[in-house]
C-alpha positions in Angstrom: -23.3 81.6 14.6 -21.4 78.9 12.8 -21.1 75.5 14.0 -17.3 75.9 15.0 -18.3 79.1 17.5 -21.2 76.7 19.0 -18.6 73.7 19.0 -16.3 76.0 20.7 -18.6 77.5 23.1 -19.6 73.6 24.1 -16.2 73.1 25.2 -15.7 75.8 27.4 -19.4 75.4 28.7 -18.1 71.5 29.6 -14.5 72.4 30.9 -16.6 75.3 33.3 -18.9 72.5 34.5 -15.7 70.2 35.3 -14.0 72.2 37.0 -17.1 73.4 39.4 -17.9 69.7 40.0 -14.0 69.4 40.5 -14.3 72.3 43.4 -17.6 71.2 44.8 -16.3 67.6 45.3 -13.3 69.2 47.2 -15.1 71.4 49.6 -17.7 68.3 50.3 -14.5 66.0 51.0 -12.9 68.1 53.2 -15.8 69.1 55.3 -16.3 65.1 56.2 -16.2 64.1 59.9 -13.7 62.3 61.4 -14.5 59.3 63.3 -11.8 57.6 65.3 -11.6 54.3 66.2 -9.9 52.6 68.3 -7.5 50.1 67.0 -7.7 47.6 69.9 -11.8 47.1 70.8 -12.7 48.3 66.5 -15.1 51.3 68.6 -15.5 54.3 68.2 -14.5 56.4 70.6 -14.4 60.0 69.1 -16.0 61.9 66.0 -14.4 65.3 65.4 -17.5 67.3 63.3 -15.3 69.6 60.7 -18.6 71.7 59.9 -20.5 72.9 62.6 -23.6 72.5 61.1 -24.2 69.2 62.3 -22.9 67.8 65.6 -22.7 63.7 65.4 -21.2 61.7 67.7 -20.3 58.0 68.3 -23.6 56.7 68.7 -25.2 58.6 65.9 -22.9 58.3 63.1 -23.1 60.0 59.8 -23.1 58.1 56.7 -20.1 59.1 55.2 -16.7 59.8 57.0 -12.9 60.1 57.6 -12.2 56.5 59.3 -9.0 57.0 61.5 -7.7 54.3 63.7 -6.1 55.4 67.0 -5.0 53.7 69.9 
């Protein structure tokens, strides 16, 4: 192989890896809880657990989520 097949197989190799990263970072996104609180006492007062694999609720928090206010 000459160096402009291996340059070009680099590039797709990298746009491939991209667009995977691109996809994963979607699907985690989307699949964050949502904890509402409430815009009068700043409390939570309902987390709505988009995967059912875990089940967390106001007093156990996860570390990453959808802050909504509500009233």
């Amino acid at each position: 192989m000459n160096n402009d097949k291996i340059y070009d197989v680099l590039g797709y190799l990298f746009i491939a890896g991209v667009f995977v990263a691109l996809v994963l970072s979607i699907t985690q996104y989307n699949t964050l809880p949502e904890v509402r609180v409430s815009n009068e006492t700043q409390e939570c007062v309902e987390v709505i657990n988009h995967d059912e694999r875990f089940d967390y609720t106001c007093e156990m928090l996860p570390s990453k989520y959808h802050h909504v206010w509500v009233q």
